[in-house]
N, C-alpha and C positions, 0 to 999 in steps of 0.2 A: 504493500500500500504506500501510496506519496503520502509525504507529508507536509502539509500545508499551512502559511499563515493565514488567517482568513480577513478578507474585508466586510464589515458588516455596513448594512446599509440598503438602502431601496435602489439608488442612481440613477433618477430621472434625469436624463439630458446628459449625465456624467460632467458635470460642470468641475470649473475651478478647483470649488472647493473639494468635489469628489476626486479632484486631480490630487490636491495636497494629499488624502488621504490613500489613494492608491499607493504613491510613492513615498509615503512611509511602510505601506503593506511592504513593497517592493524591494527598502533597504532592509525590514525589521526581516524578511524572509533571507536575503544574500547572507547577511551576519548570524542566520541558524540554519544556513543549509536545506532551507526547505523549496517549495515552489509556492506561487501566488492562487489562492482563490476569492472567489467575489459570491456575497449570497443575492438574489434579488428575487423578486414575486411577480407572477403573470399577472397582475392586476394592482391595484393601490390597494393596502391593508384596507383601508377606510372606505372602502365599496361595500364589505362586507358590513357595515354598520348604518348604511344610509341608505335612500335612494336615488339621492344626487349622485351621479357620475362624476369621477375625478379625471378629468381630463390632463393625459401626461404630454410631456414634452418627447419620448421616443416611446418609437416600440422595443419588443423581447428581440428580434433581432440587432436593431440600430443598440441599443444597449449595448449586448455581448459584442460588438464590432467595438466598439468604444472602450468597453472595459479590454478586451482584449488586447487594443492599438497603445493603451495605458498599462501595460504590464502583467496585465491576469490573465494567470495557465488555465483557470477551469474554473466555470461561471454554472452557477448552482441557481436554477429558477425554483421556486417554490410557488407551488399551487395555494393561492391565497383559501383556503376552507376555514370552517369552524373548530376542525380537527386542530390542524396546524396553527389557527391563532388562539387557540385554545391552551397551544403546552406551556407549563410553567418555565420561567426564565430558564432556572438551573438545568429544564431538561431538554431543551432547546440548543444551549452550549456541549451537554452530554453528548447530544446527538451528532455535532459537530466535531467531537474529539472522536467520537464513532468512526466520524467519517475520514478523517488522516489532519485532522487541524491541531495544530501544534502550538498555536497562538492564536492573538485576535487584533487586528485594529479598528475603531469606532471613530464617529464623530462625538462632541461632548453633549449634542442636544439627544443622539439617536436610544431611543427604547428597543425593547425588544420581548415577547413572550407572554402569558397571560396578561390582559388590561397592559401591556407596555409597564410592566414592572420592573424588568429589567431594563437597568440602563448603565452608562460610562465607570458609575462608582462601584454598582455590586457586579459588576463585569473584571473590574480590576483587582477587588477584593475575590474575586473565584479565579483568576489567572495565580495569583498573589499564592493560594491555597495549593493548585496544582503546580507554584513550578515552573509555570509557562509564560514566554513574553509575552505581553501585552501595551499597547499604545493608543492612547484619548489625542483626538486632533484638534483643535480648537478650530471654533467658528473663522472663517473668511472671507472678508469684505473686499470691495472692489470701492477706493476710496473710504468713505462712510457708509458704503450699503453694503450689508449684508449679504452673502452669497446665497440664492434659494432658487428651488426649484420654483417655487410659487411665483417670485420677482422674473427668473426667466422666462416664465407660460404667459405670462402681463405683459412682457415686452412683444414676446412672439404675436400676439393677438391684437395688438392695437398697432404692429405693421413696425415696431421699432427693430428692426432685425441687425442694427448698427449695435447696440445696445445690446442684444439677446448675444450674438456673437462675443461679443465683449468678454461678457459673464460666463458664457461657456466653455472658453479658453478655446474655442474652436467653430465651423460653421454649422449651423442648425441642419442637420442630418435629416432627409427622407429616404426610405431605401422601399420599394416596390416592383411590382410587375407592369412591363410594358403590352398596354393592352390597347384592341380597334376604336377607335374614335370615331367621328363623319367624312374625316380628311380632308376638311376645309381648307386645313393650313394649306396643302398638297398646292390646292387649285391656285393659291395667293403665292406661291414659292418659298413657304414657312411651316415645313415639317416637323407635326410637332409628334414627341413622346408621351402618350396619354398613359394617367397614371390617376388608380382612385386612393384617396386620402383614407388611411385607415381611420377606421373607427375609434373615438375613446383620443384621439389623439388632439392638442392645441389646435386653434383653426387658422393658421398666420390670418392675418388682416388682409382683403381681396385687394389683387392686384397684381402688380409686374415686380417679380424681383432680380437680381443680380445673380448667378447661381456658376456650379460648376457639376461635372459629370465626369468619373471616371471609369471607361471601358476596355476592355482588356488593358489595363495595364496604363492608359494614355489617360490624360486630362484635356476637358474640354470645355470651354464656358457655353452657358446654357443661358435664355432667355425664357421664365417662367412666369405662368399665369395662372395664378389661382383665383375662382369663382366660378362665374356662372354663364360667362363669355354674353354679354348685353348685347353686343352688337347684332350677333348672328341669331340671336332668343333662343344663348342655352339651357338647357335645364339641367338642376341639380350643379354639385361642385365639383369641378375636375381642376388637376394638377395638370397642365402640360410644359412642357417642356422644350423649348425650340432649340436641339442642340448644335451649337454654331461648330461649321468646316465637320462635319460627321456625314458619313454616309451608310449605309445599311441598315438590315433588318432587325429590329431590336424589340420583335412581336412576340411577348412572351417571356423576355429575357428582364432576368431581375435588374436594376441600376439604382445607385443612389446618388441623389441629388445634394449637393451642397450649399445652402443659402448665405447670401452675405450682404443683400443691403438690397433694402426695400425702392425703387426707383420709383415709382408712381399708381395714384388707385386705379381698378378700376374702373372704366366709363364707356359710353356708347357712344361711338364715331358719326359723324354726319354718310359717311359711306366707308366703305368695304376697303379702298384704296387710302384714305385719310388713315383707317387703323395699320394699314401696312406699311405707309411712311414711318408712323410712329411707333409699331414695332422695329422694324431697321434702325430706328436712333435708338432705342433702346440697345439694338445688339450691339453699335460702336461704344457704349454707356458699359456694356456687360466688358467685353474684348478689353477695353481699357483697365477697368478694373481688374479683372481676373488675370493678367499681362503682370499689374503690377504687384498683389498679392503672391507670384508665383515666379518673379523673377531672380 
């Protein structure tokens, strides 16, 4: 069996702060010879308590890519049930030594285990008992704000994606399946990547953003439009994608999208050609950016 320091935690969006704490996982694991694991839940704990929906900033894949790109060998999802928010603190960590973890690191605000009983102090007081390293990360701000996933899903939603980036220490991650559209774009010479917005997830603020796309292996900047396309009287909300100097079939095939700055809402053009002038500024808007981000 490996054996593991563990990161404990949810990691919506794997932000900043979730960064500092991976990379004390990271060092506290090199200086015990072990490997890195991450625990995290297919759902927010607090779904199971409400009927309000908690709307995340990624999904279980875009996660495990994140924690992965951040140094964790083996990412552990946990099926959010009444079963499992049910077990008491102590038996919870048991479980976890069960499993090859040899340590723990936490943030100072994170609970864990019946009613969120467990937390940072009696965490370290059971490290303390077993013998095992353990490490509390202090909260981290960006200036005087505080790093949260809450602050980054605010930023995402009201179109501040300058901002949301910021805080994430990276760009706002979509990762889905390319799937048939009307192929409007086609007929206008702006092919776009149709992609549906998962469910449960942040709704960015509708519009055109800055983006990038890597496929096999290349980067490409991408010209995105999320809503409900006015001009053409789309229905419902689609993600597309116009991915700039790309050519092929990408029906079917997963890609994930990288957001970096919101350029403009959307609106409904006087004609069909007015909105294709003003997509093409947009793409010189994107190229430029993504040019200099990546230079």
């Amino acid at each position: 069996m490996n054996n593991y320091i563990y990161a404990l935690g949810f990691f919506d969006g794997v932000h900043l702060g979730h960064q500092e704490l991976l990379k004390t996982c990271c060092d506290l694991a090199r200086a015990h010879g072990c490997r890195t694991a991450a625990i995290t839940f297919d759902r927010h704990p607090k779904s199971l308590f409400t009927n309000t929906p908690t709307v995340l900033i990624s999904t279980i894949p875009d996660r495990e890519l994140l924690l992965q790109r951040y140094g964790i060998d083996s990412v552990r999802v946990l099926p959010v049930t009444r079963d499992i928010m049910d077990i008491p603190w102590q038996d919870f960590l048991q479980m976890l030594l069960e499993d090859g973890a040899r340590g723990f690191v936490c943030g100072d605000d994170f609970h864990f285990g019946r009613r969120g009983e467990g937390d940072a102090e009696k965490l370290t007081a059971f490290c303390r008992e077993k013998n095992i390293p353990c490490a509390v990360v202090p909260e981290q701000t960006v200036g005087s704000i505080r790093i949260s996933s809450t602050y980054i899903r605010r930023q995402i939603e009201t179109g501040d994606m300058a901002t949301a980036v910021r805080f994430l220490g990276h760009p706002y991650t979509l990762t889905g399946t390319v799937v048939h559209g009307r192929k409007l774009g086609r007929t206008l010479g702006i092919p776009t990547a149709n992609l549906h917005l998962p469910a449960g997830l942040a709704i960015p603020r509708f519009g055109v953003y800055a983006c990038s796309v890597l496929i096999d292996g290349k980067r490409y900047p991408a010209v995105t439009n999320i809503g409900t396309r006015p001009t053409v009287d789309g229905e419902g909300i689609t993600v597309e994608p116009w991915i700039l100097d790309y050519t092929g079939d990408l029906y079917g095939r997963r890609i994930t999208l990288e957001f970096y700055k919101f350029l403009r809402p959307e609106q409904k053009f006087p004609s069909l050609e007015d909105l294709q002038a003003e997509i093409r500024r947009n793409a010189e808007e994107t190229r430029s950016l993504i040019k200099d981000i990546y230079r």
